[in-house]
N, CA, C and O atoms as CSV, one atom per row, in Angstrom:
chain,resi,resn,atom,element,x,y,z
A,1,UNK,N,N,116.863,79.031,94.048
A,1,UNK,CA,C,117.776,79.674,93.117
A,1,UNK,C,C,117.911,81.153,93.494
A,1,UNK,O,O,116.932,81.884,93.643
A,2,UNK,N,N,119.483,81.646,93.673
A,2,UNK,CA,C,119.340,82.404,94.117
A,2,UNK,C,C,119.218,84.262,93.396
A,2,UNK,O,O,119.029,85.369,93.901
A,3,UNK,N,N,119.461,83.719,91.953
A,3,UNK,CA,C,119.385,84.505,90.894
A,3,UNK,C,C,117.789,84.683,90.634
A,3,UNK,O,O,117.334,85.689,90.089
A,4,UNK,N,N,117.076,83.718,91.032
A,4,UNK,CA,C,115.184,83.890,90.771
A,4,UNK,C,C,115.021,84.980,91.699
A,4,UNK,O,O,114.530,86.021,91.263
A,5,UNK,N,N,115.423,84.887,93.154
A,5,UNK,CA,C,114.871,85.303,94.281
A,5,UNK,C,C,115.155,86.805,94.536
A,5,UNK,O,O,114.507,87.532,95.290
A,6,UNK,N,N,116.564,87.260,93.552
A,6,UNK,CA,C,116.651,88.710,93.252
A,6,UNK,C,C,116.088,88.762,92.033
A,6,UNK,O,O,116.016,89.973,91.826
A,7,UNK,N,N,115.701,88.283,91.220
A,7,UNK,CA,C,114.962,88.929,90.158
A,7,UNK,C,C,113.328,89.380,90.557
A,7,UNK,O,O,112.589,90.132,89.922
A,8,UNK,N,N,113.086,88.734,91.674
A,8,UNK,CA,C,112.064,88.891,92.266
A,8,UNK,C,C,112.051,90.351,92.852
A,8,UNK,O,O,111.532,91.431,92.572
A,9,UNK,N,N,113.015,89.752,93.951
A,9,UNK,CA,C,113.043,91.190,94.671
A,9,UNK,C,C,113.058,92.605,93.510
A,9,UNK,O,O,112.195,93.483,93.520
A,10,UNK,N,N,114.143,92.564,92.638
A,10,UNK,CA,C,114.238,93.870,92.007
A,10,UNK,C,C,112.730,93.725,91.339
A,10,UNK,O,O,111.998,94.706,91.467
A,11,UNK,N,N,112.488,93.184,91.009
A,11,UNK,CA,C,110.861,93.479,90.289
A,11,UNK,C,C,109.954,94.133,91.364
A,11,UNK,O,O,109.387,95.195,91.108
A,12,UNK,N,N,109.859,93.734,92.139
A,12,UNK,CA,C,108.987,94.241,93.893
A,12,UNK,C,C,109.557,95.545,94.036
A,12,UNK,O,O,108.774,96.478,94.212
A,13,UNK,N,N,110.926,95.796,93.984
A,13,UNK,CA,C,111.592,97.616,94.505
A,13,UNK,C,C,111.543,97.947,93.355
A,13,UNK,O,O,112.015,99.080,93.261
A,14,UNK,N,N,111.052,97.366,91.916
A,14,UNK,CA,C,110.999,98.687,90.476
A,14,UNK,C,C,109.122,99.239,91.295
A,14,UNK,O,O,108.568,100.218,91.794
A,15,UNK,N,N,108.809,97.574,90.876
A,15,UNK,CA,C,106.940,98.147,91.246
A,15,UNK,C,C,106.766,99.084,92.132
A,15,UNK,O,O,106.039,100.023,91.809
A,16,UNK,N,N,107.445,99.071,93.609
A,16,UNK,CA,C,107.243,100.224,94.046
A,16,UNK,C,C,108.504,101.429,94.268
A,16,UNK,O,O,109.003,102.153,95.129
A,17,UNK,N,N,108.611,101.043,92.765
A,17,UNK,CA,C,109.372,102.811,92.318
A,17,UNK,C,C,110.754,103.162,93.006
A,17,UNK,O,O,111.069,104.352,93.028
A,18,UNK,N,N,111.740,102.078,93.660
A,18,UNK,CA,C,112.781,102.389,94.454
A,18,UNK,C,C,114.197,101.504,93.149
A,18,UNK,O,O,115.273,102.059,92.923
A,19,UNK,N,N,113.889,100.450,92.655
A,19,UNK,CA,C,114.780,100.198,91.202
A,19,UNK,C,C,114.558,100.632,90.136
A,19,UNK,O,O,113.502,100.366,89.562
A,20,UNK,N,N,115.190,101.159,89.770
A,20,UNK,CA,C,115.008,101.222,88.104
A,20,UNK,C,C,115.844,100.834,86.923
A,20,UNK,O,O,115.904,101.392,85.828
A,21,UNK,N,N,116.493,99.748,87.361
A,21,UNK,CA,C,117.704,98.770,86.687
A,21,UNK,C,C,116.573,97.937,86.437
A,21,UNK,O,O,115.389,97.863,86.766
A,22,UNK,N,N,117.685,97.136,85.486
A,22,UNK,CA,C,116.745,95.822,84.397
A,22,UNK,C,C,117.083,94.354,85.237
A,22,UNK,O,O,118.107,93.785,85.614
A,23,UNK,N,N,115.428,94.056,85.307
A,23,UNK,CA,C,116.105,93.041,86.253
A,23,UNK,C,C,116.535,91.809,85.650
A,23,UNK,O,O,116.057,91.258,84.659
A,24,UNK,N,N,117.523,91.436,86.390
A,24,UNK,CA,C,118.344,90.208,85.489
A,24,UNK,C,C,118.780,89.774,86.791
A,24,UNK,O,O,120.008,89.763,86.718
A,25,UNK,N,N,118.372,89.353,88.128
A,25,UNK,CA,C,118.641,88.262,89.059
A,25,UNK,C,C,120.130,88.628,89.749
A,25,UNK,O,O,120.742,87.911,90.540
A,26,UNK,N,N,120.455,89.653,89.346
A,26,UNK,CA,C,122.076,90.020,89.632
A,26,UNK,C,C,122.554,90.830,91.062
A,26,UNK,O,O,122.102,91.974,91.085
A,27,UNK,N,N,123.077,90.602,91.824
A,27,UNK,CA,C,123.317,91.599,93.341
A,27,UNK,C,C,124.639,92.396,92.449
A,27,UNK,O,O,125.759,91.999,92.128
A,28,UNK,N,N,123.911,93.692,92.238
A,28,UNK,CA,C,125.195,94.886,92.539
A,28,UNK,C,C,124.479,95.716,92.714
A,28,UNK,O,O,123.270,95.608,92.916
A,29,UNK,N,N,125.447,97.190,92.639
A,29,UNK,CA,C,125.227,98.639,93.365
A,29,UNK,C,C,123.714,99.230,93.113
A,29,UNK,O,O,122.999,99.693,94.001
A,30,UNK,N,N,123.428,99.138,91.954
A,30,UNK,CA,C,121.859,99.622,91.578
A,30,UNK,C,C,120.559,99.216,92.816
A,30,UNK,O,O,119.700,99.798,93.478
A,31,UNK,N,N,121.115,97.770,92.582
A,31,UNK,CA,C,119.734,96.517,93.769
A,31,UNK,C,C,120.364,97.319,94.999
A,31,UNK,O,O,119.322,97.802,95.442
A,32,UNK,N,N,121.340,97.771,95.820
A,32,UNK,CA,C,122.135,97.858,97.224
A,32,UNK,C,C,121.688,99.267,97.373
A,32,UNK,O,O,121.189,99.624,98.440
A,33,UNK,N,N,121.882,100.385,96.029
A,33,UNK,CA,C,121.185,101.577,96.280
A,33,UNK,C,C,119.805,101.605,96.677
A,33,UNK,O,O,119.288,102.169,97.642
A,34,UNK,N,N,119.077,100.598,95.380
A,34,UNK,CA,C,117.254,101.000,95.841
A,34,UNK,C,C,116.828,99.969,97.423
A,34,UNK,O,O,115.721,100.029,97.959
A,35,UNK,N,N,117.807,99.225,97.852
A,35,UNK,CA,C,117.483,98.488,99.506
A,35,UNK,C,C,117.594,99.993,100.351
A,35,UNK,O,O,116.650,100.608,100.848
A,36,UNK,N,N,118.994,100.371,100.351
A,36,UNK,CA,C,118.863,101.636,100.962
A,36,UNK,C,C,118.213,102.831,100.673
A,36,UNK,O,O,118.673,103.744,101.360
A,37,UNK,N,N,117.055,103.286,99.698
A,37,UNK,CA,C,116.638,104.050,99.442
A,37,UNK,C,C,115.002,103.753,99.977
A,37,UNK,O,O,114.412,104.585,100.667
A,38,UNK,N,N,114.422,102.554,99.586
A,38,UNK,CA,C,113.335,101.649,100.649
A,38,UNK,C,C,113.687,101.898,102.457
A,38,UNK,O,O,113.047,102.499,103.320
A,39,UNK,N,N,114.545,101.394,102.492
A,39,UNK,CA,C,114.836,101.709,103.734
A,39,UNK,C,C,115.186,103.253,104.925
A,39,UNK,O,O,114.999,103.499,106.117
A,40,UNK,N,N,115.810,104.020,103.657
A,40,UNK,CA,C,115.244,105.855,104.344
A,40,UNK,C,C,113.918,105.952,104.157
A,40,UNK,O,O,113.409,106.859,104.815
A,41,UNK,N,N,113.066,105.228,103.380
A,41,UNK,CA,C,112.136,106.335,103.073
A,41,UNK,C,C,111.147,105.417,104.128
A,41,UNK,O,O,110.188,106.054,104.562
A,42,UNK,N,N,111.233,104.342,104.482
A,42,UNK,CA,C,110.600,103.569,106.099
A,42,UNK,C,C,111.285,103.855,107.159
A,42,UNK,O,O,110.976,103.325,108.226
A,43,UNK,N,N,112.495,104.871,107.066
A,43,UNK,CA,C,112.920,105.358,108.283
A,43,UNK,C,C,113.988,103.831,109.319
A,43,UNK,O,O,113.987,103.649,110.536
A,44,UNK,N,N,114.590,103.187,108.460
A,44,UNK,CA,C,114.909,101.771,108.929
A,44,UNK,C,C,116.368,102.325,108.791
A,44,UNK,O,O,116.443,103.411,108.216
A,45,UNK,N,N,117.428,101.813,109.181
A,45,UNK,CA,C,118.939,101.752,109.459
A,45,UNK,C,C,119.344,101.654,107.790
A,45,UNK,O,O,118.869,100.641,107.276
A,46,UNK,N,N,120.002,102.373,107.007
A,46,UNK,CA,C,120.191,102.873,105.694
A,46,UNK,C,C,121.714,101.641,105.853
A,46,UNK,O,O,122.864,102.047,106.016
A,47,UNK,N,N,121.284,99.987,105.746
A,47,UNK,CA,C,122.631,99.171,105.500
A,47,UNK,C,C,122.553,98.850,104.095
A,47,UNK,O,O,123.663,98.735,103.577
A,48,UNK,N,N,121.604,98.677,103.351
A,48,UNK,CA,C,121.560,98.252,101.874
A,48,UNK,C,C,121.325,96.236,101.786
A,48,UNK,O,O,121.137,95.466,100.845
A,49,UNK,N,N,121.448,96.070,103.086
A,49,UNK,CA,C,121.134,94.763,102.809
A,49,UNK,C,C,119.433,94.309,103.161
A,49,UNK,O,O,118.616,94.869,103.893
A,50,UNK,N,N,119.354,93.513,102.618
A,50,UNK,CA,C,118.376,93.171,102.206
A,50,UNK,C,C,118.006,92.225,103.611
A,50,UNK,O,O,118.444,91.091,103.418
A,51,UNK,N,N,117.246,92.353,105.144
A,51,UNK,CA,C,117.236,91.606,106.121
A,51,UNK,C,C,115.535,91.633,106.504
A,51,UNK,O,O,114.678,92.255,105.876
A,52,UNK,N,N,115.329,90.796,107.685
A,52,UNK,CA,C,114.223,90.367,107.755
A,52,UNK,C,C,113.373,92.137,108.021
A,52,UNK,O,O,112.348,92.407,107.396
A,53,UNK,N,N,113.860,92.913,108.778
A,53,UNK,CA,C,113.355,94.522,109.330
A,53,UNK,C,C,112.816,95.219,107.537
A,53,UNK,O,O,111.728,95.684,107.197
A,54,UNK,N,N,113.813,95.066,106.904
A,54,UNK,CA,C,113.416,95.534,105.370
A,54,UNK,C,C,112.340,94.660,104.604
A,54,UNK,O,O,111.454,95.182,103.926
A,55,UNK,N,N,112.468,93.429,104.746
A,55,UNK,CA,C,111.409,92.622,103.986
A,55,UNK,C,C,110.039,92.836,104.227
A,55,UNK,O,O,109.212,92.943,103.322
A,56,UNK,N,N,109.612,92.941,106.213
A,56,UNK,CA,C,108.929,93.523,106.527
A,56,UNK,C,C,108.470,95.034,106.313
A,56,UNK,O,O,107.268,95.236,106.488
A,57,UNK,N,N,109.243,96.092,105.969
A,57,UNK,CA,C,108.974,97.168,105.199
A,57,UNK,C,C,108.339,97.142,103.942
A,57,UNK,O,O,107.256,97.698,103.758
A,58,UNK,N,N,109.020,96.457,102.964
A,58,UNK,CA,C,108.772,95.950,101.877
A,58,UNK,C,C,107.409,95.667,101.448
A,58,UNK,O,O,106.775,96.240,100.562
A,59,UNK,N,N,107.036,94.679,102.219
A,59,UNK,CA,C,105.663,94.274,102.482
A,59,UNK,C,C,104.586,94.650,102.708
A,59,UNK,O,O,103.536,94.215,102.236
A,60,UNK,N,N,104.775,95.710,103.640
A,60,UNK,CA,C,104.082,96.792,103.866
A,60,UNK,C,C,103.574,97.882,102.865
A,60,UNK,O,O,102.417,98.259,102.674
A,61,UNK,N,N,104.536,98.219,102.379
A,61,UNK,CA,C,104.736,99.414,101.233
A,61,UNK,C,C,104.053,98.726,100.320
A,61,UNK,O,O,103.136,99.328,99.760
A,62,UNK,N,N,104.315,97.348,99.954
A,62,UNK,CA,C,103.787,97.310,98.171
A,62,UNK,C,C,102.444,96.335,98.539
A,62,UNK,O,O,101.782,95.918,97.589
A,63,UNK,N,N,101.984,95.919,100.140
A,63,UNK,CA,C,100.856,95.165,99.777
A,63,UNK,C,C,99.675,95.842,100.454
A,63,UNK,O,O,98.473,95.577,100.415
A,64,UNK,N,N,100.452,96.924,101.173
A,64,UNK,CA,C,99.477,98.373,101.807
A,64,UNK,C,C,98.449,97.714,102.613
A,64,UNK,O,O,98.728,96.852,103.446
A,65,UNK,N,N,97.313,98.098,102.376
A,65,UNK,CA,C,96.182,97.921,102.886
A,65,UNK,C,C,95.572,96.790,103.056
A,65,UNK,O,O,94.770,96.422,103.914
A,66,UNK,N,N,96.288,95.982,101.642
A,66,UNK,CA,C,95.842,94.262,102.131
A,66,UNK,C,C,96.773,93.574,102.627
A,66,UNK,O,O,97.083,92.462,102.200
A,67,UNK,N,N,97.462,94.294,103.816
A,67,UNK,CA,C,98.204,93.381,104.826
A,67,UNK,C,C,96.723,93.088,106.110
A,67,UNK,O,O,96.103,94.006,106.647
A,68,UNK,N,N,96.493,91.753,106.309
A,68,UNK,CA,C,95.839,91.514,107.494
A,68,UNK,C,C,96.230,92.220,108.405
A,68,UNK,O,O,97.340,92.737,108.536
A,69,UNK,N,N,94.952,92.294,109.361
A,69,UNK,CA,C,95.138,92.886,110.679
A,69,UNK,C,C,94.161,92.931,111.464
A,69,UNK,O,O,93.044,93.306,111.107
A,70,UNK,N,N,94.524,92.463,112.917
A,70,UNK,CA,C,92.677,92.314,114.007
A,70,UNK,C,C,92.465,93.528,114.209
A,70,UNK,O,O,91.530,93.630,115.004
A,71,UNK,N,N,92.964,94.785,113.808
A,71,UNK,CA,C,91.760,95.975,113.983
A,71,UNK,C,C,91.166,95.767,112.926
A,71,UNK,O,O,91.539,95.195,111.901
A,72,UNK,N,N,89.428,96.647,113.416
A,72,UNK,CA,C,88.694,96.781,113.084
A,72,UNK,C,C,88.280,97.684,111.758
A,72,UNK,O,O,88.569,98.863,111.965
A,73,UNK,N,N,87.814,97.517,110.739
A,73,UNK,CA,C,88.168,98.849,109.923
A,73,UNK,C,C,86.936,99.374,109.760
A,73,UNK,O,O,86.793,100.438,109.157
């Protein structure tokens, strides 16, 4: 469903502080601003869409430190 899968997302870009619209599962300008505002602030191509390079940003940003990884810590 594709109304779940942005209500998701905007919940993930409020948590880390890039939406601040109410999420209700909806694609307009608010969700397209905070993709491109995630995306300057990872230094990624400012398109507003939502693609695999951003998801991977995404991921990064809001699961930080508990992203796996074979270095050593």
């Amino acid at each position: 469903d594709a109304s779940l899968s942005l209500g998701k997302l905007q919940t993930v870009l409020q948590e880390a502080g890039f939406y601040d619209g109410i999420v209700d599962g909806r694609l307009g300008p608010r969700i397209t601003d905070a993709v491109r505002r995630l995306q300057m602030s990872m230094g990624l191509p400012r398109t507003g869409t939502f693609d695999a390079l951003t998801y991977a940003a995404l991921s990064k940003q809001v699961l930080g430190a508990r992203l796996p990884s074979l270095r050593p810590r």
